[in-house]
BAKOLKE-725203 format. One record per residue: x, y, z of N, C-alpha, C in turn; residue in one letter. Coordinates in steps of 0.2 Angstrom, whole numbers, plus 5000, padded with zeros to 4 digits. Each point is the difference from the previous one (the first is absolute). Layout:
BEGIN
XYZXYZXYZA;...
END
This chain:
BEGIN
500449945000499650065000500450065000X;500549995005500550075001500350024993X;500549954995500350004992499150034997X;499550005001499650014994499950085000X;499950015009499850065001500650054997X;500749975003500550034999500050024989X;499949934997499850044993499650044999X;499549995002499350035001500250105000X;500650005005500150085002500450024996X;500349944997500450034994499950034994X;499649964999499750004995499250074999X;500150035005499450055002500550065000X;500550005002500650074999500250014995X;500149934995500550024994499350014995X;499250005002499650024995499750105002X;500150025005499850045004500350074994X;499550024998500250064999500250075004X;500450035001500450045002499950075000X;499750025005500050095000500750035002X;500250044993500550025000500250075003X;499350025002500150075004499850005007X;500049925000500049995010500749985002X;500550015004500549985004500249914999X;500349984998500049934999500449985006X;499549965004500649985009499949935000X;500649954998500149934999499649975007X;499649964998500149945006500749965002X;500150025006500549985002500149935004X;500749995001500149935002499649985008X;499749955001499550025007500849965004X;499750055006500449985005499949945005X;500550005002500149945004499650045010X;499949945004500050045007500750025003X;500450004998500550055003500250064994X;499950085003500550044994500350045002X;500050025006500750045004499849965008X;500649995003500049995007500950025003X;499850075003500750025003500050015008X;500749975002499949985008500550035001X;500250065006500750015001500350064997X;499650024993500750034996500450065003X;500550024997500350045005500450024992X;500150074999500450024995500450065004X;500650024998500450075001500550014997X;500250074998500550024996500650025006X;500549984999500350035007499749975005X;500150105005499649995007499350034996X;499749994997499450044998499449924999X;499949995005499449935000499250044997X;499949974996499650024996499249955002X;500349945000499449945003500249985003X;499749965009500049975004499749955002X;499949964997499749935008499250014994X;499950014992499550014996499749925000X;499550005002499549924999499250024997X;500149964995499250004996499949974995X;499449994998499849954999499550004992X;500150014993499650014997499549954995X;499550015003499549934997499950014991X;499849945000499650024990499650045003X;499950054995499450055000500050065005X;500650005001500150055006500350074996X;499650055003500250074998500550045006X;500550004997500350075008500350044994X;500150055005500350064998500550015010X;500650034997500850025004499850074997X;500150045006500050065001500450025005X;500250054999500550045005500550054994X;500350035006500450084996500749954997X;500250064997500449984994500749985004X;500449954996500549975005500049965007X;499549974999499649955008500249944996X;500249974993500049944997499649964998X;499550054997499249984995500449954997X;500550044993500049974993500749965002X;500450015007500549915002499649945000X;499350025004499949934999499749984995X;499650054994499849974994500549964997X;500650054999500749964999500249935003X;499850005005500349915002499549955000X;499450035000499549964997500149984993X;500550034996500050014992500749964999X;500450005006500449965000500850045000X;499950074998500250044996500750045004X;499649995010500550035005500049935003X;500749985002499949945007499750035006X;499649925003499950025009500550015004X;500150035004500649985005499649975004X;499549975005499849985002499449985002X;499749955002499549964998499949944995X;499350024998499749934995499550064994X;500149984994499850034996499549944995X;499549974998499949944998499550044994X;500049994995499449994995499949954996X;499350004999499749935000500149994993X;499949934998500449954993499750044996X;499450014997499650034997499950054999X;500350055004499950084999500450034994X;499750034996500350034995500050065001X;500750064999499750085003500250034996X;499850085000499850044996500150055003X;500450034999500350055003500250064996X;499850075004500250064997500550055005X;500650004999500450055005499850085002X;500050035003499850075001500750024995X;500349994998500450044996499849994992X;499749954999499849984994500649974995X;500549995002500549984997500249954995X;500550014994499949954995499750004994X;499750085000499850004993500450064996X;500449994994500350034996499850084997X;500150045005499450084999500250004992X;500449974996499850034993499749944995X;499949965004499549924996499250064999X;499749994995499350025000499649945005X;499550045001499649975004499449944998X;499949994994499849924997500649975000X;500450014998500849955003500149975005X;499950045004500049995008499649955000X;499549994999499449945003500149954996X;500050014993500149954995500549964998X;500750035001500649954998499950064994X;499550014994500249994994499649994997X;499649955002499549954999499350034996X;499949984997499250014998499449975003X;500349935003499649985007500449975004X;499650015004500449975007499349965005X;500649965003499349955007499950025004X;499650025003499650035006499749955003X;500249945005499749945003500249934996X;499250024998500149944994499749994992X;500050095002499650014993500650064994X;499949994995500450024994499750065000X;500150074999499550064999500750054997X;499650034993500650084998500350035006X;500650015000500350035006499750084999X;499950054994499750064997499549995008X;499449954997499450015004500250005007X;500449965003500350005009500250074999X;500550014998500350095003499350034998X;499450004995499550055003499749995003X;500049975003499349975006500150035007X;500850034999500350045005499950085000X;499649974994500250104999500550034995X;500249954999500650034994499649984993X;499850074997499849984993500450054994X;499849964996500450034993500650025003X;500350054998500650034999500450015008X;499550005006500349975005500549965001X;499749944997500649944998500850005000X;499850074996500850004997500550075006X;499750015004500350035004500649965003X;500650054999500649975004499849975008X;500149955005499949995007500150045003X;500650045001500350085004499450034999X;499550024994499950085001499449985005X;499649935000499550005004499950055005X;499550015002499650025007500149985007X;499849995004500149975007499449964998X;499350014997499549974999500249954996X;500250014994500149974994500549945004X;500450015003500749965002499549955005X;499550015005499749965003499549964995X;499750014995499749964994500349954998X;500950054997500349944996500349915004X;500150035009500049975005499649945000X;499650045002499149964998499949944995X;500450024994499849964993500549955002X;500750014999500449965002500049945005X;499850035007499949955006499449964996X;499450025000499449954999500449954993X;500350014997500149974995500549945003X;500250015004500449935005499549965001X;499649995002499349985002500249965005X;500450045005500149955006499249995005X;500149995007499349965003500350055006X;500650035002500150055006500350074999X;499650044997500150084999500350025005X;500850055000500350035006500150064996X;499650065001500050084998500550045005X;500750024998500250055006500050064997X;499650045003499850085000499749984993X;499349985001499650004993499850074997X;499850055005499950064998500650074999X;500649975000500550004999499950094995X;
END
């Protein structure tokens, strides 16, 4: 039953016609019962301890948001969540099946003189979004970028436009745990 249903879903996405002027957001990989579990952490540069004795717990389907003033260690920890800083101490665990999707507050890694369908696209006349094939043209405008937008260098964006291009790129990961630092950036 489970192989017929599973053709059954397949076969209802690859005939689904596609609104091109709605935001295309992949079903993503389902997650397993564990996606973060952190006991202990402890981060510091120098004498400057950033985290202390951090323990938590985050389930499927679970929303948080970290708050706090600037230099308290928001985007360390999104970092060693991401793999990206080491722990110094503790236990940092995520779960087999989490796939993440992350956007840094600095936004970094996109070439300010690539235009901006390049950026999302490769190049590409289409690209995959999940598991569906779709013009990459139509993905950059469902963000807002139309016509001659497109072809804007990345550099000259806006702070708004920079948070869209953001936007288009992360979702196009189609991971199953979204980590935003400074999304209103």
């Amino acid at each position: 039953r489970l192989a017929a249903y599973e053709q059954m879903a397949a076969e209802a996405r690859a005939n689904k016609k596609l609104d091109y002027n709605e935001i295309q957001i992949p079903v993503p990989p389902r997650l397993g019962a564990k996606v973060i579990e952190a006991s202990h952490l402890h981060k510091a540069f120098g004498d400057r301890v950033l985290i202390d004795d951090l323990s938590f717990d985050l389930p499927p389907n679970g929303i948080v948001g970290v708050i706090g003033p600037n230099g308290v260690g928001k985007s360390t920890l999104f970092k060693m969540i991401m793999g990206l800083e080491p722990v110094d101490g503790g236990t940092l665990d995520i779960g087999e099946s989490v796939v993440i999707s992350y956007v840094d507050q600095n936004r970094e890694g996109i070439d300010p003189n690539t235009k901006l369908w390049e950026v999302v696209s490769g190049g590409n006349d289409f690209m995959i979004v999940g598991d569906t094939e779709i013009p990459s043209r139509a993905y950059v405008a469902s963000f807002g970028f139309k016509g001659s937008d497109q072809q804007k260098p990345a550099g000259v964006l806006s702070g708004g436009e920079r948070n869209r291009l953001n936007l288009a790129l992360t979702l196009k990961q189609g991971g199953n745990l979204l980590l935003l630092d400074e999304p209103t950036r």
